[in-house]
BAVEX-41432 format. One record per residue (C-alpha): residue number from 0; z, y, x. Coordinates in steps of 0.2 Angstrom, whole numbers, padded with zeros to 4 digits. Layout:
i / c3 / c2 / c1
NUM / Z / Y / X
...
% end
This chain:
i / c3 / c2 / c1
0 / 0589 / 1182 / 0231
1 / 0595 / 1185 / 0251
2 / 0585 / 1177 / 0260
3 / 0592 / 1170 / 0277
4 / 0589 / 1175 / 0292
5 / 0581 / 1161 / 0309
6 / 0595 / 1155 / 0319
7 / 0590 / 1162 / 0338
8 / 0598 / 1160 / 0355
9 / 0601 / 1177 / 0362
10 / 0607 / 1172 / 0376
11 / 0613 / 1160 / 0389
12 / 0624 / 1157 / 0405
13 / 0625 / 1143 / 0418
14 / 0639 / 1136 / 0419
15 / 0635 / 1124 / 0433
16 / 0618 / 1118 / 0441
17 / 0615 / 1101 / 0452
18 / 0599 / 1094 / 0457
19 / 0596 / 1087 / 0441
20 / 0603 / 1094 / 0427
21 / 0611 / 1114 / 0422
22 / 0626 / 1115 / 0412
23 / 0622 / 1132 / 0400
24 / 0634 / 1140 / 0388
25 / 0623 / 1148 / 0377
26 / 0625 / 1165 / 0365
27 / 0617 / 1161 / 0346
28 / 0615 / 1169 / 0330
29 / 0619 / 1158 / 0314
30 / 0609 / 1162 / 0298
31 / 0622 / 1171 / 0290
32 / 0621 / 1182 / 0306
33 / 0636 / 1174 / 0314
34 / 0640 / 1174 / 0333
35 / 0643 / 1157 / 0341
36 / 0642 / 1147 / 0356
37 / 0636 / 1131 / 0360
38 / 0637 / 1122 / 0377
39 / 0620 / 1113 / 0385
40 / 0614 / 1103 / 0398
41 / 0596 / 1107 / 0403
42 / 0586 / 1100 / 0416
43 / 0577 / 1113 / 0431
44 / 0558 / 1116 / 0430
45 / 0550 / 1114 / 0412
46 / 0539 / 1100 / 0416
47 / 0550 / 1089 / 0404
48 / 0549 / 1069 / 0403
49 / 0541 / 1055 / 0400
50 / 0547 / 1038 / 0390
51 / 0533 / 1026 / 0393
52 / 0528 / 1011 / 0378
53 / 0519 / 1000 / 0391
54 / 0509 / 0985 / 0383
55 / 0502 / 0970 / 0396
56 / 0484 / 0964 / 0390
57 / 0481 / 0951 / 0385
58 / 0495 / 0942 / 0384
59 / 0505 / 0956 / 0372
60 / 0522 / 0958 / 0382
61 / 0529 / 0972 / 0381
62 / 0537 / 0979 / 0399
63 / 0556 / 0984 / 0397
64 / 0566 / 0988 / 0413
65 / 0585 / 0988 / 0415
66 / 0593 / 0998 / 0427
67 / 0611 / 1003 / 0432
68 / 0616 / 1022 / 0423
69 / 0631 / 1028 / 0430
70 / 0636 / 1039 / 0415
71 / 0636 / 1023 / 0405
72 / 0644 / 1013 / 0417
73 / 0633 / 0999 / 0417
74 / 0616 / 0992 / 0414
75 / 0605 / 0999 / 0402
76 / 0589 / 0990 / 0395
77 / 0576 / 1005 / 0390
78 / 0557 / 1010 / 0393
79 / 0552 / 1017 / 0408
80 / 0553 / 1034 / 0410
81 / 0558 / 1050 / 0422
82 / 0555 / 1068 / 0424
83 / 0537 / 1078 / 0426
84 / 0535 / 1085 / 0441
85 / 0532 / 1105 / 0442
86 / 0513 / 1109 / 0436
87 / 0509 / 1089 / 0431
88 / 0502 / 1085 / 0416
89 / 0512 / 1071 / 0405
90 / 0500 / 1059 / 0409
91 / 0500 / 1059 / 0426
92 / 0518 / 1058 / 0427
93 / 0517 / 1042 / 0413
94 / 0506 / 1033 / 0426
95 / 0516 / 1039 / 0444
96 / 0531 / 1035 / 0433
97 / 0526 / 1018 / 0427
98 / 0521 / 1014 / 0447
99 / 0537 / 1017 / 0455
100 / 0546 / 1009 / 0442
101 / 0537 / 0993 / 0439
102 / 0524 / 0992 / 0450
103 / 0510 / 0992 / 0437
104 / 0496 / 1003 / 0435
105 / 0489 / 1008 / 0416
106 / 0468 / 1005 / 0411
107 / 0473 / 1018 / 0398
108 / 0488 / 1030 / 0393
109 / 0490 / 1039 / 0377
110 / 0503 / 1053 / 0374
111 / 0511 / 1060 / 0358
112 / 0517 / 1078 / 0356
113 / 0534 / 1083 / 0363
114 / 0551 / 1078 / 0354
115 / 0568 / 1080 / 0359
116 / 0579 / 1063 / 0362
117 / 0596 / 1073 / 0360
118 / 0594 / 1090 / 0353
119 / 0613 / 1094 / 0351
120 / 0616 / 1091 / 0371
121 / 0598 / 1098 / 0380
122 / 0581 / 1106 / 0375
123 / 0573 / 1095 / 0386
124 / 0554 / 1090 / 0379
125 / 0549 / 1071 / 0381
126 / 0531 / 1065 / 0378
127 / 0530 / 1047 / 0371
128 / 0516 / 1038 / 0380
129 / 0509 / 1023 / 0376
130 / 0503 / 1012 / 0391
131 / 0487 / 0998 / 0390
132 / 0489 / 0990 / 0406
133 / 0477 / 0975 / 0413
134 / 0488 / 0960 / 0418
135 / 0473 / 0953 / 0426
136 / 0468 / 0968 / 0438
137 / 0470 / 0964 / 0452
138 / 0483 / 0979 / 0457
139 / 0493 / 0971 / 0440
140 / 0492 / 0952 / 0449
141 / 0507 / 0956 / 0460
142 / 0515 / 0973 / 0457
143 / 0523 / 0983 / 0467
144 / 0537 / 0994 / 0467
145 / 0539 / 1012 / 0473
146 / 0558 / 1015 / 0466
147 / 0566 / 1029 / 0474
148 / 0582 / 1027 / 0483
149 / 0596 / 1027 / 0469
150 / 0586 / 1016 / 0460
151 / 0588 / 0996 / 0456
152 / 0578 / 0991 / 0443
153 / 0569 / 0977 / 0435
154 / 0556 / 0975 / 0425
155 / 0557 / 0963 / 0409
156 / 0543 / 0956 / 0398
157 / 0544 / 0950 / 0381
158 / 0534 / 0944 / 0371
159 / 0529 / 0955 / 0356
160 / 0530 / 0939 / 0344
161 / 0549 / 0939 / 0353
162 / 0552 / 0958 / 0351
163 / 0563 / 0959 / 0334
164 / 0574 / 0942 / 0342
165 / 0575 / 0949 / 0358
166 / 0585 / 0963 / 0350
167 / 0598 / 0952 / 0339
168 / 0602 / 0943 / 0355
169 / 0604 / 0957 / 0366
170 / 0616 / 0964 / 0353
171 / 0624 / 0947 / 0351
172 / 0624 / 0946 / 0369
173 / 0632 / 0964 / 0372
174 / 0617 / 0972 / 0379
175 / 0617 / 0988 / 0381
176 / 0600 / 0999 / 0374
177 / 0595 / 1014 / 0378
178 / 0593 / 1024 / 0361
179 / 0576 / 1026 / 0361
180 / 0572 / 1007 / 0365
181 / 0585 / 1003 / 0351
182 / 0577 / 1016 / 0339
183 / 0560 / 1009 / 0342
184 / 0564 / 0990 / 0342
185 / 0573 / 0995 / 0325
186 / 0559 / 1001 / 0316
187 / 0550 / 0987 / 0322
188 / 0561 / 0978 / 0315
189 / 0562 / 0989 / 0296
190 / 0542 / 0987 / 0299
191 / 0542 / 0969 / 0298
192 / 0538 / 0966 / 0315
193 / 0520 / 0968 / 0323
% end
């Protein structure tokens, strides 16, 4: 029996860069030893990003925001999330991340290993973190927002009782989820809820 040999990229081009993202042709070898091409989008830096689960204690909301994406082209309901900064650790961008965006600190953040939200378009790495946050501290009484400046958003809390509902009627109601909300509030849901 042949055996086959490990796909590998041997070798990559940009296409285009902007602030955020680099648009890459890159050069591959299939198993069968086949040259091919496949085009990319990469982000700059390899600090990767962040989607944030964050959970208000103890009142078990859960802390959606929704925010205006202009390659959608209209609001989008999802976690909060965003890019690590050059040299900082997952968990630190979870916290910074869940500040600016909703104003709340966390008492305690847990990360999972890396996965890929879109492997066919970009190898960018995204750490899930899930986010314990006081909703009696006193910094959590009144949060306060640090967005930066293309940034509108606002921050939703559902019950988790709610969660499995919430989603039927923002379908019904033509919502529109980000995947990784959707794909998690779905296997809530497949679960049998919390």
């Amino acid at each position: 029996m042949t055996r086959k040999r490990e796909p590998e990229v041997t070798g990559e081009t940009v296409v285009a860069a902007g602030r955020f993202i680099i648009l890459k042709r890159l050069d591959w070898l299939d198993s069968a030893g086949v040259r091919r091409t496949w085009e990319a989008a990469d982000r700059p830096g390899e600090g990767g990003a962040v989607v944030i689960i964050p959970w208000l204690r103890p009142s078990g909301r859960l802390l959606h925001i929704r925010q205006f994406r202009p390659p959608a082209r209209r609001q989008v309901l999802e976690f909060p999330a965003g890019l690590a900064e050059a040299g900082e650790e997952p968990a630190a961008a979870a916290a910074r991340e869940l500040r600016e965006e909703t104003g709340y600190t966390a008492r305690e953040i847990r990360i999972r290993p890396a996965a890929y939200s879109s492997a066919g378009l970009s190898g960018e790495a995204v750490y899930t973190a899930e986010a314990e946050i006081d909703e009696n501290a006193p910094e959590n009484i009144f949060p306060e927002t640090r967005f930066d400046p293309s940034e509108n958003i606002e921050a939703i809390l559902v019950p988790g009782r709610e969660l499995i509902d919430f989603r039927r009627r923002g379908i019904a109601g033509g919502i529109a989820f980000d995947a990784k909300l959707a794909a998690w509030l779905d296997g809530l849901a497949a679960a049998g809820g919390l």
